[in-house]
N, C-alpha and C positions, 0 to 999 in steps of 0.2 A: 917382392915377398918380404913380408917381417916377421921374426920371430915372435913369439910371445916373451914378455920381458922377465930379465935374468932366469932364461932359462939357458944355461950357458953350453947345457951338455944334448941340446936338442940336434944340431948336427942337420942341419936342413939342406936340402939337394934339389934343382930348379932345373928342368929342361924346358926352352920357348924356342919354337920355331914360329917365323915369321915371312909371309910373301906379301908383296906388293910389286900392283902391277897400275904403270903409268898409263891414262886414258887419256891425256894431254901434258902438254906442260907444266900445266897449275893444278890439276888432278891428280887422285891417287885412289886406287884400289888397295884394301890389305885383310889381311885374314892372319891372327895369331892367335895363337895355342897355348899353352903352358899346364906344367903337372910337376907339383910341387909332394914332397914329402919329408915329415920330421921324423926324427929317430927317439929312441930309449920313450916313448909315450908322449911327445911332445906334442902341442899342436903349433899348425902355420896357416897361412892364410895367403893367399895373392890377392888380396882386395883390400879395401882398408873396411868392411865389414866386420867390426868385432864380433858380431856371434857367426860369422861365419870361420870360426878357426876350426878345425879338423887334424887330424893327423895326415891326412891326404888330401888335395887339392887340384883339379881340374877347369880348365876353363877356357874358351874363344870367344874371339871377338874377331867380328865381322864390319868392317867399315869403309867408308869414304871419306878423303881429306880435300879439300882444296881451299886453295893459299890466294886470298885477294890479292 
């Protein structure tokens, strides 16, 4: 999460919850969450998408890792 720059007084608050689950040894399942929000009219973002700043932000992500 970044703030929008010198905004000093935006007061940003980040909740991510995260599961993964092992399908082998060098696999991985994962599913994360997260819901961001700025204070006093500030925007924030969880992405590095500049026009995607908001004051509230929501998002998951669904994936697979595996490690050669």
């Amino acid at each position: 999460m970044r703030n929008v720059p010198r905004a000093d007084e935006a007061d940003p608050r980040m909740v991510v919850v995260s599961l993964r689950h092992a399908l082998s040894r060098r696999t991985d399942l994962y599913v994360t969450a997260a819901d961001a929000k700025a204070q006093h009219g500030q925007k924030v973002s969880i992405s590095r998408d500049d026009p995607g700043f908001a004051d509230t932000q929501r998002g998951l992500v669904v994936g697979m890792q595996h490690r050669f």
